[in-house]
N, C-alpha and C positions, 0 to 999 in steps of 0.2 A: 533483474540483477539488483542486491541490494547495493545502499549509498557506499560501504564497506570496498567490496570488489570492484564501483567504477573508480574510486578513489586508490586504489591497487591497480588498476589495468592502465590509470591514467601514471600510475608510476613506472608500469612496464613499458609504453612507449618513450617516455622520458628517456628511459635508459638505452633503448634501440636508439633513438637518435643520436642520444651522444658516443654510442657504440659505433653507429655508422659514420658520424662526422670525425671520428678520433682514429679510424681502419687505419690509415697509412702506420700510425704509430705501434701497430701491432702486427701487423703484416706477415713478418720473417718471425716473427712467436705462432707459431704450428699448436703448440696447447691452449695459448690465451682464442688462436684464430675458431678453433675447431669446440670449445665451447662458446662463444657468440653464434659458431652454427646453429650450437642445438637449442642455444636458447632464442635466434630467430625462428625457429619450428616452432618451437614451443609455445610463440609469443603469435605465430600465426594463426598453430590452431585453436589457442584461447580466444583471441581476436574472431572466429567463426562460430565458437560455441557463446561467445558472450552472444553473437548478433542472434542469437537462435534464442536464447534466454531473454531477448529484450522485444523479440518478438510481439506486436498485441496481439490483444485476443477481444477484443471492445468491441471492433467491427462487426466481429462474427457471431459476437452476443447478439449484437441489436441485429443482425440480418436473420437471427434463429428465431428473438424474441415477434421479429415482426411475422415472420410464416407464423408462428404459435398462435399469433391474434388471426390470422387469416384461415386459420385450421379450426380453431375455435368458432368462429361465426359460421364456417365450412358446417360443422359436428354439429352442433346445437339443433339446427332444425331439422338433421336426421332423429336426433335422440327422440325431439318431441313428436313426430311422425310414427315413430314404433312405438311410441308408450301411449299415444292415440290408439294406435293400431289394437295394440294388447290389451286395452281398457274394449273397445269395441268388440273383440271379437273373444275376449275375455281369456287370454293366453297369458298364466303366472308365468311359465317359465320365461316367454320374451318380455315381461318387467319386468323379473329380476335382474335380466341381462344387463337392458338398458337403462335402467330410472336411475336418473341423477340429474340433480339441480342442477342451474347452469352455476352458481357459488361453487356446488362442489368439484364441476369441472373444467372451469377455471385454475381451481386449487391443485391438480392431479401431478404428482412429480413428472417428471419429462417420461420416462418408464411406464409409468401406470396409464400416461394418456395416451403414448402409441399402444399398449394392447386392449385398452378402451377402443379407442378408433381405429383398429382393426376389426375388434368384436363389429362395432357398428357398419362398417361398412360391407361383412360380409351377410352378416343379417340384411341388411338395406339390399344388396345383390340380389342375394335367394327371395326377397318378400319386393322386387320392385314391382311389379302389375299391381299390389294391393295397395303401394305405397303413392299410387298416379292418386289417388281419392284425398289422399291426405297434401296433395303439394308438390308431393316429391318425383321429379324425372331422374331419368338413369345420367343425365347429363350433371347432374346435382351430385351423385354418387361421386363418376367417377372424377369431378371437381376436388370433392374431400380426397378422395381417393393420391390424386396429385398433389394435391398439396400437402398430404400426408408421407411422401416418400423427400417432399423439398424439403419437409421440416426435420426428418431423420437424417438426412444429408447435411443441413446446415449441425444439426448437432454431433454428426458422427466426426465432422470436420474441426468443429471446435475441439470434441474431447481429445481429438488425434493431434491438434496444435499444442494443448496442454501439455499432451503426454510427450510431446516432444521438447517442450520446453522443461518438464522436471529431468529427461535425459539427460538432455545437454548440460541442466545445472551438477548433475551427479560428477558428469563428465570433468566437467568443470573444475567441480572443488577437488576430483585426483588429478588432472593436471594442476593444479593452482600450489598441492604440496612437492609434485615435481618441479616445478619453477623454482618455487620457494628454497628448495636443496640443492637446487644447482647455483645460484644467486648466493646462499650463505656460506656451501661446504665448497664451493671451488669459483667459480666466477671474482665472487668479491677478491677472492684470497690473490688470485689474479692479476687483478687489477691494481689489486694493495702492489706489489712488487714493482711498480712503477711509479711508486710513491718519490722516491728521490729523483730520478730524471725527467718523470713526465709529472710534477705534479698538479698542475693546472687541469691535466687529465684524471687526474685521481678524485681530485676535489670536484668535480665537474658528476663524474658517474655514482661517487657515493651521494650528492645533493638529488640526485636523480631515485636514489635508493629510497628517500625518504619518502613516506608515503602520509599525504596530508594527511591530520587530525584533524576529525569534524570537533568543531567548539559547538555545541545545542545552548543557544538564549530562549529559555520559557518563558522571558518575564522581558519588561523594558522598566518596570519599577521596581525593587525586590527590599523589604524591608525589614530588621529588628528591631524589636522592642522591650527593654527591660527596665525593671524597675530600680530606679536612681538611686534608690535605698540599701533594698539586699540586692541590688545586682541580678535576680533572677528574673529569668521569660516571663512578658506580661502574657498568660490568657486570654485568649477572649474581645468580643468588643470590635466596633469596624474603623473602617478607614477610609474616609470622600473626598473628595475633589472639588474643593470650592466652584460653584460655574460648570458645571460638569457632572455630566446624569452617569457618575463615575462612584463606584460604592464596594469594599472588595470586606467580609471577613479576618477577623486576625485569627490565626489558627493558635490551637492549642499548645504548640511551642512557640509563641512570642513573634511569630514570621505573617509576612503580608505580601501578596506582589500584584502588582498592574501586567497582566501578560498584553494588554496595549495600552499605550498611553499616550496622550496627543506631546507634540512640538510644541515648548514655548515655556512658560512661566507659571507655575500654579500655585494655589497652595492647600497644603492636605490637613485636615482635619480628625484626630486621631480621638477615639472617644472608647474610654472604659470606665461602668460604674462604679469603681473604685478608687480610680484616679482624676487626676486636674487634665479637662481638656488639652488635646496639646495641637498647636497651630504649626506647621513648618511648611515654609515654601521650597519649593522642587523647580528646578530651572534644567531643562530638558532637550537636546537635539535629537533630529528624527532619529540618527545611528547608533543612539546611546543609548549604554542600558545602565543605569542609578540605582548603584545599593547603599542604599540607607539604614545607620546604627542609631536609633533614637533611643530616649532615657524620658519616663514619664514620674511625674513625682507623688504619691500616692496621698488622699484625701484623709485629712487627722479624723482620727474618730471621735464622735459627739457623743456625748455622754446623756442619757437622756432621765429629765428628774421623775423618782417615781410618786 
């Protein structure tokens, strides 16, 4: 679930509480009552699809990728057992079957390595008496063979968790615009109507309506720079940090920023070949983020004798 919808779902509980903590006041209202029904359903079964959408799937990565390595050291010294085989007893068709690097089969998408490791293990079945010469027992087979049906299991599991988690988000965002219409086209309106006798109550469920705004800081230093003269964006040129292995580019519209920048007192050194160095110091708390309007004053031009 994006940051969006838990910042929306954290407003829909908001509003069940204050719904449920303000009931008596609505009680003998049969219309206000009978939609907090619908929108406690509503609010429950969002509340079950979000958990479905928040589901991981991390686990089951690393539990597939680890059979894939166990499948792999499995395959490999069947593959080079047959390609011995087929070089000895001089059979193209069983190397073409099997030959491949272990690079290349490593690389195999999940798809292409079960009907690989299929191909190979039913070859390995049909050719095991030839295969004792080379290393290979039947107990080796059907090892790969095992771990060949854990590894499709782990994957068939994963993809079935995925595919349940983009359901439930479908599901989601058409319940999210039935919320949404019930909430604007009758709920609130509702609610509103008890603006005069209850409104401690009013003012209570509409603050619950609000749904935070994420504020995004990419920067904790963020600065302009123009020329003192015509007033327009310096180009070019960087920007350091006295004491500090701190060093950022001015961009081509006259802006700089520090996306970290330490706590405390510094000061920046602002350097373009056209202008007079410019020194300003930046005084800093951890929680702050400092935007800076700087003015650099431009170097007179030398006239040079010929």
């Amino acid at each position: 679930m994006n940051t969006n919808d838990k910042k929306w779902m954290s407003s829909i509980f908001e509003i069940s509480r204050v719904l449920d903590e303000e009931a008596p006041i609505y009680e003998a209202d049969e219309a206000t009552k009978s939609l907090t029904l619908i929108f406690t359903g509503y609010k429950i079964q969002l509340s079950t699809l979000a958990d479905k959408m928040n589901q991981p799937t991390g686990w089951l990565t690393r539990d597939k990728n680890e059979v894939k390595v166990s499948l792999l050291n499995l395959m490999y010294p069947l593959s080079v057992a047959l390609i011995r085989l087929g070089n000895s007893s001089g059979d193209e068709l069983l190397l073409d079957q099997v030959k491949i690097s272990k690079g290349k089969l490593s690389s195999l998408n999940e798809t292409d390595l079960h009907i690989y490791a299929d191909k190979l293990i039913d070859l390995s079945k049909a050719r095991k008496a030839d295969l004792v010469a080379f290393g290979i027992s039947e107990e080796m087979i059907t090892a790969c063979e095992t771990e060949l049906n854990s590894f499709e299991q782990k994957r068939i599991e994963r993809l079935m968790l995925v595919d349940d988690k983009k359901v439930a988000g479908v599901e989601f965002n058409k319940l999210k615009t039935k919320m949404k219409y019930l909430l604007k086209q009758e709920l609130d309106w509702s609610i509103e109507s008890y603006r005069d006798t209850q409104p401690d109550f009013v003012n209570h469920y509409f603050t619950a309506r609000q749904v935070p705004v994420a504020i995004h800081r990419h920067y904790d230093v963020l600065g302009y720079i123009t020329d003192e003269v015509s007033g327009k964006p310096i180009s070019l040129g960087q920007v350091s940090v006295e004491g500090q292995d701190l060093c950022v580019k001015i961009t081509a519209n006259g802006t700089f920023r520090f996306k970290s920048f330490p706590e405390g007192e510094f000061r920046l050194k602002i350097e373009n070949m056209g202008y007079n160095t410019l020194y300003v110091s930046v005084r800093r708390y951890a929680s702050e983020h400092r935007k800076l309007h700087l003015k650099m004053m431009p170097k007179p031009l030398v006239a040079f004798a010929k």
